[in-house]
Structure formats: structure tokens, C-alpha cells
VOGU-3710 file (C-alpha; in Angstrom, 3 decimals, decimal comma):
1> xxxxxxxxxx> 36,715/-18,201/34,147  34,241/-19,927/36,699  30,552/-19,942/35,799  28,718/-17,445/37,348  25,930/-18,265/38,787  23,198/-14,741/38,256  19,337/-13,816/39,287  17,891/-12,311/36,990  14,119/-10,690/37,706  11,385/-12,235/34,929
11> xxxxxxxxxx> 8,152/-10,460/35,048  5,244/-11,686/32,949  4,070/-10,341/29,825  0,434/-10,034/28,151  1,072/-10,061/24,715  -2,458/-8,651/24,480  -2,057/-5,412/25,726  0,193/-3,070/23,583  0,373/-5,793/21,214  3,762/-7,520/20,104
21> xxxxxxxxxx> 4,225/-4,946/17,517  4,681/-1,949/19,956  6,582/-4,154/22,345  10,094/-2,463/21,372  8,815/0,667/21,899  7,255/0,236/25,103  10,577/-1,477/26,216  12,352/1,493/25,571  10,111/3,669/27,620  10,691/0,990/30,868
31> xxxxxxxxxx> 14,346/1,354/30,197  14,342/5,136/30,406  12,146/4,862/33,427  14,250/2,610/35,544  17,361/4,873/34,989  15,240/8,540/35,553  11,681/8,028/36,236  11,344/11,952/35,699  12,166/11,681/32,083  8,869/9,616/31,090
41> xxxxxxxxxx> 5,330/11,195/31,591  3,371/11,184/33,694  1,233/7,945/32,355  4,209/5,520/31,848  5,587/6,286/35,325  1,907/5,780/37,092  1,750/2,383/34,604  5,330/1,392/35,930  4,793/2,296/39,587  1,908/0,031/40,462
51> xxxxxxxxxx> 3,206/-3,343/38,735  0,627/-3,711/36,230  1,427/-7,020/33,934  1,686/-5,283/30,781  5,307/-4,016/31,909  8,008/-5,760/29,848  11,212/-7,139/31,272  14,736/-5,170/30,330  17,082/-7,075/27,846  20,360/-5,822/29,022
61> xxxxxxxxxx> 22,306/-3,829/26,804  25,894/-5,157/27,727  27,529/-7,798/30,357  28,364/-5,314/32,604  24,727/-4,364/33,026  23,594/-8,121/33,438  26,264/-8,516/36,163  25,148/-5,273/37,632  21,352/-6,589/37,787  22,223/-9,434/39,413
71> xxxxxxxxxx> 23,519/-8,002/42,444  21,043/-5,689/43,034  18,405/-8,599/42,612  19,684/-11,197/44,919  17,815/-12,332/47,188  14,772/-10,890/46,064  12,596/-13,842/44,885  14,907/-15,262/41,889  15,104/-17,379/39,410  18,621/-19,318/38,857
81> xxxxxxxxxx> 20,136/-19,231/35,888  23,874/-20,000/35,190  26,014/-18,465/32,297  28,288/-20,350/29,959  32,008/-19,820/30,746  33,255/-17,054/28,402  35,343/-18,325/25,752  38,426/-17,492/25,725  38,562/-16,769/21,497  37,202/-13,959/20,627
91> xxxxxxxxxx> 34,002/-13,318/18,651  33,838/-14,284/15,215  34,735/-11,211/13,194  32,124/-9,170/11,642  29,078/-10,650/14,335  27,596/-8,399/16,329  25,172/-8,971/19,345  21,260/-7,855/18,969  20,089/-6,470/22,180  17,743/-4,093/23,504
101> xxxxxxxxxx> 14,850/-3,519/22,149  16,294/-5,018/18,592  16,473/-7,941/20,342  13,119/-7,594/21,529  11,932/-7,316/18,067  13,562/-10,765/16,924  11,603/-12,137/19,362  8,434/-10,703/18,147  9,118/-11,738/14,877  10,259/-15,396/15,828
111> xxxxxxxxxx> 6,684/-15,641/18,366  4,947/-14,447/15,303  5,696/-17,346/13,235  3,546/-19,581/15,437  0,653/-17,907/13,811  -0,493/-19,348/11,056  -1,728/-16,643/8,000  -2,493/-16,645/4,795  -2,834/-13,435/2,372  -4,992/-12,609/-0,469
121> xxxxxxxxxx> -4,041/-10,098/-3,150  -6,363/-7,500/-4,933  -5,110/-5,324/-7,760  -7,434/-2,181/-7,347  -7,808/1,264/-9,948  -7,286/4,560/-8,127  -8,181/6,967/-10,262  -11,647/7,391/-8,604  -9,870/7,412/-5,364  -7,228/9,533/-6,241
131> xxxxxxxxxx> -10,012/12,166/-8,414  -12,249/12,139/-5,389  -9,049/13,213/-2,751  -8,249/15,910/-4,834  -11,700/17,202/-5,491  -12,250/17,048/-1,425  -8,849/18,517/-0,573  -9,496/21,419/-3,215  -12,716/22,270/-0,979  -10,674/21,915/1,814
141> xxxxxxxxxx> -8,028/24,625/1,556  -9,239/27,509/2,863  -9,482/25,258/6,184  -6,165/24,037/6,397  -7,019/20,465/6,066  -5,821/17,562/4,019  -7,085/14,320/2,652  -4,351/11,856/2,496  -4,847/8,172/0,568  -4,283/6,049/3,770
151> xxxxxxxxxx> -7,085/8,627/5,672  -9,728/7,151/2,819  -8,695/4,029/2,892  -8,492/3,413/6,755  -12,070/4,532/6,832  -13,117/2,119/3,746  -11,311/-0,358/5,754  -13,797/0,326/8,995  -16,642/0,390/6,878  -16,069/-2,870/5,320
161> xxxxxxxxxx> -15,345/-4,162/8,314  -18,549/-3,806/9,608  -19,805/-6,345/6,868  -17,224/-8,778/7,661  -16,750/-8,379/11,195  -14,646/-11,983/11,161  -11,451/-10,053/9,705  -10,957/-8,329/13,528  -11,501/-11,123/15,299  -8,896/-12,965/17,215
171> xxxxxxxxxx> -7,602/-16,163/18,331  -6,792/-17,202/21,942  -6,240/-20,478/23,611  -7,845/-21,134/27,211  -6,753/-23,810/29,063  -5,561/-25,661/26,237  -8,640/-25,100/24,037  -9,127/-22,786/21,070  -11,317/-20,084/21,454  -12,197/-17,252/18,771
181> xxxxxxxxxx> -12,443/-14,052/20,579  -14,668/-11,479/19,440  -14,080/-7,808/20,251  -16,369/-4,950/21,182  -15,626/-3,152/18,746  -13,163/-2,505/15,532  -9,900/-1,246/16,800  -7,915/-0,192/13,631  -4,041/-0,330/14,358  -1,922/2,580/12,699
191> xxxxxxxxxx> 1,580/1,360/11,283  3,329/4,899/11,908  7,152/4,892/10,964  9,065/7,099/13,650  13,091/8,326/13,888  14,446/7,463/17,228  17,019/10,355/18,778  19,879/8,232/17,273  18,583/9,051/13,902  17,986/5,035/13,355
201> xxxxxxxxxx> 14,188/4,613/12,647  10,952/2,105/14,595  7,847/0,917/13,845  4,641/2,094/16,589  1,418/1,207/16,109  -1,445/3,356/17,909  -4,735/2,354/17,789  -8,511/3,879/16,752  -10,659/2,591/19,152  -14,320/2,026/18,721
211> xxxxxxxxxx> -13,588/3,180/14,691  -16,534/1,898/14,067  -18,459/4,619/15,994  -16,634/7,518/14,188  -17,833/9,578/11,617  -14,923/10,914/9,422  -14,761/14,167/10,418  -13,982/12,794/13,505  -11,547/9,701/12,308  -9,462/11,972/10,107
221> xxxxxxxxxx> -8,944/14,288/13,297  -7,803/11,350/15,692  -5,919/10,012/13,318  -4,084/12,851/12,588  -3,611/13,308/16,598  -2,616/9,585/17,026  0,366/10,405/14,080  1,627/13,238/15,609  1,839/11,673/19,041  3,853/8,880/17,444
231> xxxxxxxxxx> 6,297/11,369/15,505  6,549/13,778/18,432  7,087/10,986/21,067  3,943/11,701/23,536  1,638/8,439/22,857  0,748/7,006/26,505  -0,129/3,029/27,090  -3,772/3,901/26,142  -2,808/4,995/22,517  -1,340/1,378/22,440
241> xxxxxxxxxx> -4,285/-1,151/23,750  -6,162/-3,341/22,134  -5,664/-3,526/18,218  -8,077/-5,848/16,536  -6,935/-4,938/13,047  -4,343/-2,951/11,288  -3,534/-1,135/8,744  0,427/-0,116/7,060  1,674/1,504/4,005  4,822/-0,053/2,783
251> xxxxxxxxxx> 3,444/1,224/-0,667  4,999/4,988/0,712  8,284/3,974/0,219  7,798/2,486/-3,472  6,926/-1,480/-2,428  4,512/-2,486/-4,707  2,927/-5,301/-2,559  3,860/-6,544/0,755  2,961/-9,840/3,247  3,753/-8,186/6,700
261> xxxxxxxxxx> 4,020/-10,506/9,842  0,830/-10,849/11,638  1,180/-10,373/15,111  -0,999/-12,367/18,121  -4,112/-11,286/19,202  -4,920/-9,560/16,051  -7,387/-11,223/13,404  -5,941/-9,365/10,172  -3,170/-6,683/8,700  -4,334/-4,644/5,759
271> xxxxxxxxxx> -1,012/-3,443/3,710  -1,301/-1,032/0,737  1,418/-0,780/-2,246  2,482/1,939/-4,030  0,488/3,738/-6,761  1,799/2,610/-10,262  0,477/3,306/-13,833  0,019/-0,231/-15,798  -1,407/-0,329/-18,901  -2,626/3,428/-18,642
281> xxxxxxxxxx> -4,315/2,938/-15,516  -3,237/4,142/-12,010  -3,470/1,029/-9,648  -2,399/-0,371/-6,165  -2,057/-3,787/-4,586  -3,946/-4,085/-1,487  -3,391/-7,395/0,580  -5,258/-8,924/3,589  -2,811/-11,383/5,463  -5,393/-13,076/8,367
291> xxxxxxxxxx> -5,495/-15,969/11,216  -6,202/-18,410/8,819  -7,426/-20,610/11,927  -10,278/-17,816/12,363  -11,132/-16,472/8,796  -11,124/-18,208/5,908  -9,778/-17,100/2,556  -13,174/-16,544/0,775  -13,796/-14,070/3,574  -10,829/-12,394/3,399
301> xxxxxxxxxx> -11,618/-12,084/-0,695  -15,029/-10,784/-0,030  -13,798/-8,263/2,555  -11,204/-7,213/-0,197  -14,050/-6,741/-2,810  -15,979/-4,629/-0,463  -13,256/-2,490/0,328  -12,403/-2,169/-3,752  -16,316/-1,431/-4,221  -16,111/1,412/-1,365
311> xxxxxxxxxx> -13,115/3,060/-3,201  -14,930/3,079/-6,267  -17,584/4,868/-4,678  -20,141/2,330/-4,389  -23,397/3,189/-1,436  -22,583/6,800/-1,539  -18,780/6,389/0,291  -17,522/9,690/-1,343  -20,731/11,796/-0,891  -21,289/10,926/2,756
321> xxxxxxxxxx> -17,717/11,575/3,427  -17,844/15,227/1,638  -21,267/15,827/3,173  -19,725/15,240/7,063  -16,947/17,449/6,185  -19,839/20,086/5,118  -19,186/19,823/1,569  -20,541/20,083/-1,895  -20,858/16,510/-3,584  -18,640/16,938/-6,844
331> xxxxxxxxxx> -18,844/13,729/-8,859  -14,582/13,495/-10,263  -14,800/10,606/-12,539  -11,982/9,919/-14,376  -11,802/10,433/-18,270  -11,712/7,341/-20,781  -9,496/7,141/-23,282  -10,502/9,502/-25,955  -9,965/8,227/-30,019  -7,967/10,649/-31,923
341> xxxxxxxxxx> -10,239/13,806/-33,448  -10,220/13,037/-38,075  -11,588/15,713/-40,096  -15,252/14,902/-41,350  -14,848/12,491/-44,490  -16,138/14,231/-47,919  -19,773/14,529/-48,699  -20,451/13,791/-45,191  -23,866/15,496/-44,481  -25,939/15,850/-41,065
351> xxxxxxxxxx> -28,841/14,079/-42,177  -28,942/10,242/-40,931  -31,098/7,491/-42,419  -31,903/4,104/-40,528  -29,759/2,503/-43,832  -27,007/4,776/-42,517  -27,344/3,283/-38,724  -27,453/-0,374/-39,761  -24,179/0,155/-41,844  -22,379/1,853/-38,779
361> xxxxxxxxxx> -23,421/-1,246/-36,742  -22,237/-3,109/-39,295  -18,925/-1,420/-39,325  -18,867/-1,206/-35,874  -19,579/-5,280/-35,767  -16,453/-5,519/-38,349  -14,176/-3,512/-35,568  -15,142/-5,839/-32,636  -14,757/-8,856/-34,917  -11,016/-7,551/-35,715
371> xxxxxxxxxx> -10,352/-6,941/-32,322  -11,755/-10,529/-31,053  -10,872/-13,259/-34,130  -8,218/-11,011/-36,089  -5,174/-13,595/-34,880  -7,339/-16,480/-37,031  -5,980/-14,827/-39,915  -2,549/-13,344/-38,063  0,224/-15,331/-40,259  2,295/-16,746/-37,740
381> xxxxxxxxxx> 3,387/-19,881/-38,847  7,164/-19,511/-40,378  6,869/-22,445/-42,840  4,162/-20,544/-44,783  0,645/-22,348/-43,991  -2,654/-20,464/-44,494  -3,980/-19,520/-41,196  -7,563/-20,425/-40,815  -9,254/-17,244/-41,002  -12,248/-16,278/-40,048
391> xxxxxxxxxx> -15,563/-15,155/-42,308  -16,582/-12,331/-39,840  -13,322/-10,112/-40,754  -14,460/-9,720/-44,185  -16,470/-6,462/-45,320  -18,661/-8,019/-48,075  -20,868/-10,514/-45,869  -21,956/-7,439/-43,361  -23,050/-5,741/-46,742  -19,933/-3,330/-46,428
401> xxxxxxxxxx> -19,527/-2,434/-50,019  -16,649/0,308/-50,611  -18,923/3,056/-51,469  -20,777/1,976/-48,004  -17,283/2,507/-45,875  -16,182/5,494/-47,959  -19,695/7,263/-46,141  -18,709/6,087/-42,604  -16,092/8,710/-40,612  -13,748/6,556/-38,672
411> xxxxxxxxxx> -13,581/8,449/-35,794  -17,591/7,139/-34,923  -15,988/3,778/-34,687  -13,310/4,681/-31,790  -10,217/2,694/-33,670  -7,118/4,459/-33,469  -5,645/2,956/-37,247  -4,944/6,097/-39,351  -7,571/6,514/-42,196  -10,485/9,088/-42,055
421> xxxxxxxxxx> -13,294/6,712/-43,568  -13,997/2,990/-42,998  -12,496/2,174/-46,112  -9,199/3,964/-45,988  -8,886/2,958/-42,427  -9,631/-1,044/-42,855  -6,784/-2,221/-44,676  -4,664/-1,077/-42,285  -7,428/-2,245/-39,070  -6,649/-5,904/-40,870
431> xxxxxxxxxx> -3,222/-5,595/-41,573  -3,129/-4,739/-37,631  -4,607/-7,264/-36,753  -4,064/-10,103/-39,275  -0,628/-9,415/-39,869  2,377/-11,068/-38,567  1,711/-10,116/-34,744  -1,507/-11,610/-32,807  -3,182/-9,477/-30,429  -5,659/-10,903/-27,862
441> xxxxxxxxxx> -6,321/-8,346/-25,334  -10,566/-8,515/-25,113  -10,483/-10,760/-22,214  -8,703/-7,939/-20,373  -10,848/-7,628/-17,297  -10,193/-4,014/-16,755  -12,035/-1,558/-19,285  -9,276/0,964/-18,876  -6,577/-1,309/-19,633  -8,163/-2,532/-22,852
451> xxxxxxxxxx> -9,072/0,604/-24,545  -5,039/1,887/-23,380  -3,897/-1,583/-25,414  -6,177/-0,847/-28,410  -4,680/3,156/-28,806  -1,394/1,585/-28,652  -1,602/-1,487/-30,865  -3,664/0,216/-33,738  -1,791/3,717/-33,366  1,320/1,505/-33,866
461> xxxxx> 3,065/3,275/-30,785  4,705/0,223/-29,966  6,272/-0,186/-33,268  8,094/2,967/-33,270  11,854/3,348/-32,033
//
């Protein structure tokens, strides 16, 4: 076949506009126009009709309609281009072509990769978070309303961003010459997973303008109005605009952490993982993936920090939220591990003397000691040598005598080693920890992860079959 020589109409992009991540979908919208203007609203057609730049070009769907474009464009201000001759083999088997708004999206992807990020991880405990939703949503049911995860988080996300108002800034290059761009406002991007009529499924991201403005009565409501839009197919240009910083929720679908593309002409994506127990503690990644040519990664760490603190609770996050929403305050801490309940040891009485308090420290100083130093005297070497030991794990120099632990319940000293007293419950604290197993678990950062470690080592739960 003879190379055919075709015009094909390029019209210029802003990638700043909808933003490359809504790019597909906006595509789509065009395509539906050109072939029945009537079947798009009102605000896509008026967007379409006067030739703004933020339209975006058609990728053809087949040959047919790139030989069909051609024709009716020729003549009409052109560019071009010649085709390749069409081999005469046919296509490999098992390749398919990407076009459409597919298509689109590898190009998105591929653009994307001139940006260069970096991410920063932060392993954060829910159960304050997840205590404090249900505690709000319980005062909220005779309204009809509902606190989600990602509705407390976005907002944390807003408010920290006020403190680090680097993470929505943006890079641009004028003329040839870097420029950091900083918006009017924080602009939180919504990662909102929609089905398509032909069941297969897209990615839309509408945007909270001026989030920093909004109380949460009022961001819960237009984010709940910017979702539905996106699920029900009625988001206009607007909803699309000007995206400084986003936030998605791979975490929904069971991915525990996630480094999503950063898109141009955004300063930072927030992603959230799913909600998993470790160590009997409910916790969730949350990463910041940023511009690294704009923020740095001690910035992004300290925004991650701040966002942490605010789910904890810290400056009052839960009680102003509850009192906008016209709430009670209702403090929903989470319960610490509790030690197992022994019946009072014999001859135990009520009255306490200070010689009575000094040998409970003393016991007390005998548990930590265990806990901290017991692999010094763990026998772990298979040839048979003494292990050095350690003075502090021995009863007698804390003035322990047996008659001493036989007065002290266990269950004041929060180990979990069966034994009611101090002394039936320490030869079995030392063989614990002294034994043929070391255990070094103090350095654990997270006080709910070391007191779920100590229940299970000294209960022996991990022993068992």
C-alpha cells in the first residue's frame, strides 16, 4: 500500500487545568461531545463551544476513524504527518492496541516520570482514630450522617497543611527557568474510583477548593457532594481545576502501603493503606510522595508527624470537630492491655506499710530488670558456656527474701507468668526470660506493641500448638 499522507487537527493542552490525572476522563466527555453534543451538560458543551485551551485532542479509536478525520480536516490549517505503510503480516498474536482514553492514560503516566519524587513512610496507630469515628458516628444517627476514615483524615490532612504549606506547592518552568509556584489556597484532590457504562472501572479526581477555609461540617458535606458527582457521572470542568494536593485510598482495597505517580502541577499525593492489627495494635501506613525539587524530605517527615499528632488528637482535633457538628465531646480512648485478674495471695491484708512499698518497688525493679537484661543469662550457646549473667536478675541483692515475695500479689506487678505471689511467679518470670529463648522487645517504640509482646511471651501463648 502507498503511504498516506493525513492532517490531523493538534490542539494544545494545559496540563494545569483538570490536571493529568483527570485527563482520561475529560477525554471521554470531548469524545461524546463531538459525536452528540446533546448528550453532555450543559457545562462541557459551553467549555467545548468557545475553544478554551483546556480541551484535549481525540486519540482515535480505530484506522477507519483516523482516515475519516483526515478528510474532514483538510485544508483547515494542518499539520502533515505521513503514516508507515501497513505491513503486510499481521499483528503479532496476543498484542492488542491501547487507544482512547487508555491510551491517554499511558501518556500521563509516561509525562509523569519526568517528575522527580520521593516518598516518606509513617506507620501510624488508629485506635484513637478509629474510637473517636465511632463515638461521633454513634451521635450522629438519628441525623443520617456518617463519619468515614478518609473524611477525618482529609481534614487532618488540610489542617496540617496549613503548618507546612510547602507540601501544596508546585513546580513550573518559565521560559526555561524554574519557578516554585505558590497557590492561593489548599486545593485537596479526591482520588474517587468510578465504573464506566462498560462495567470496566477509572480513576477521577475532584477537587476541595479553598479547604483551608472550611469548617468540617462544611468539608464532610462537599465532599460527600464531590463523591457522588463522580459515581453518578455529573462533575462539570469546575469540580476538576486546580488540585494543589491530593489525597487516595488504595488501603480500601487491602494495599497495605502504596507510592502512587505524582502528577505535574501538584506539590504532593497523600496515600493511606489498609487498617491491619500488628502486634495487637490497629495501624495504617500513610505515605507522602512530593516534588522533591520543591520540598524536601525533612518537610515531608514533619508534615507526616503533624498529621499522626492530629489523629491522635493532639490541639483539640476531635473536640473541635464534634463541637462544629453540635456535639457532646466524649473522650474514646482506647483500653491498654489489661494483666490477667489472680486471686488475693494468703494473709494478704489491706493495711500497707512504707516497708511494704519499698519491697513492691523492689519487685517491680526485679520485673523491669527481667524484661531488659534477662537474655545475659538466656543460655544460648549450644556448646554449653555460661552466659554472663547479670546481678540485677537476682532477688537477694534488692532485699527480696522469700517470705518478702510470698507477701507481694503478682497481679500488682502486671507480668502475665502464672504464679499468684512474687515468689511462685519468679521462677518461672526467669525461666522466661533466662531460658533457652532471648527476648528483647523494650526498645519497642510503640507502648501498645510492647505490653501485647510481654502477655504473649510470659503467658507462653506462643509456645502452644
Amino acid at each position: 500500500m502507498a503511504d498516506c499522507c493525513l492532517s490531523i487537527r493538534l490542539q494544545h493542552v494545559s496540563e494545569f487545568v483538570f490536571g493529568t490525572n483527570n485527563a482520561a476522563f475529560v477525554q471521554v466527555m470531548y469524545e461524546q461531545y463531538l459525536r452528540d453534543p446533546a448528550s453532555v451538560s450543559e457545562e462541557w458543551r459551553q467549555l467545548f463551544d468557545n475553544g478554551k485551551t483546556a480541551q484535549l485532542p481525540v486519540i482515535p479509536t480505530s484506522r477507519s476513524e483516523l482516515l475519516g478525520e483526515a478528510g474532514r480536516e483538510q485544508g483547515e490549517g494542518t499539520i502533515q504527518t505521513t503514516l508507515p505503510p501497513s505491513p503486510s503480516p499481521l499483528p503479532q498474536k496476543g498484542l492488542t492496541p491501547i487507544t482512547g482514553p487508555a491510551a491517554r492514560l499511558v501518556s500521563n503516566m509516561t509525562e509523569s516520570l519526568a517528575v522527580p519524587t520521593a516518598t516518606s513512610f509513617r506507620e501510624i496507630a488508629v485506635d484513637v482514630l478509629d474510637a473517636r469515628r465511632k463515638a461521633l458516628n454513634a451521635q450522629l444517627g438519628t441525623r443520617g450522617l456518617k463519619i468515614s476514615f478518609t473524611h477525618l483524615i482529609g481534614y487532618a490532612i488540610v489542617q496540617a497543611a496549613k503548618q507546612f504549606p510547602m507540601m501544596v506547592r508546585a513546580f513550573h518552568e518559565v521560559e526555561g527557568k524554574p519557578h516554585r509556584f505558590d497557590p492561593d489556597g489548599i486545593h485537596l484532590g479526591l482520588a474517587v474510583d468510578v465504573e464506566r457504562k462498560d462495567g470496566s472501572r477509572g480513576l477521577v479526581v475532584p477537587v476541595l477548593k479553598h479547604a483551608e477555609a472550611m469548617d468540617f461540617t462544611r468539608f464532610h458535606a462537599t465532599y460527600e457532594s464531590l463523591v457522588e458527582k463522580a459515581r453518578t457521572n455529573r462533575l462539570v470542568p469546575d469540580d476538576f481545576a486546580g488540585a494543589t494536593i491530593t489525597l487516595t485510598n488504595p488501603g480500601t482495597i487491602g494495599t497495605v502501603a502504596s507510592v502512587p505517580r505524582l502528577m505535574r502541577g501538584q506539590g504532593s499525593i497523600i496515600a493511606t493503606g489498609a487498617i491491619r492489627d500488628l502486634a495487637g495494635a490497629r495501624v495504617m501506613t500513610i505515605t507522602s510522595t512530593y516534588d522533591h525539587r520543591i520540598i524536601q524530605g525533612a518537610e515531608s517527615g514533619l508534615f507526616l508527624r503533624r498529621l499522626e499528632a492530629l489523629l491522635q488528637g493532639d490541639d483539640g482535633f476531635y473536640d473541635a470537630v464534634s463541637a462544629n457538628l453540635g456535639l457532646t465531646a466524649v473522650s474514646s480512648q482506647p483500653s491498654a492491655v489489661s494483666a490477667p485478674e489472680r486471686p488475693a495471695p494468703p494473709g494478704a491484708t489491706e493495711s500497707v506499710s512504707v516497708e511494704d512499698l519499698k519491697n513492691v518497688a523492689a519487685a517491680m525493679g526485679l520485673v523491669k530488670a527481667h524484661r531488659h537484661f534477662g537474655h545475659m543469662a538466656a543460655r544460648l550457646d549450644p556448646l554449653g558456656s555460661a552466659p554472663p549473667g547479670d546481678p540485677a536478675l537476682e532477688p537477694s541483692p534488692l532485699g527480696l527474701t522469700p517470705e518478702v515475695m510470698a507477701r507481694i500479689p503478682a497481679e500488682v506487678l502486671r507480668i502475665y507468668v502464672p504464679g499468684a505471689t512474687l515468689a511462685e511467679a519468679y521462677p518461672n518470670l526467669h525461666a522466661t526470660y533466662c531460658g533457652t529463648i532471648a527476648y528483647e522487645v523494650e526498645h519497642i517504640a510503640s507502648h501498645e506493641q510492647r505490653v501485647w509482646l510481654r502477655q504473649v511471651v510470659e503467658s507462653g501463648l506462643h509456645r502452644r500448638p
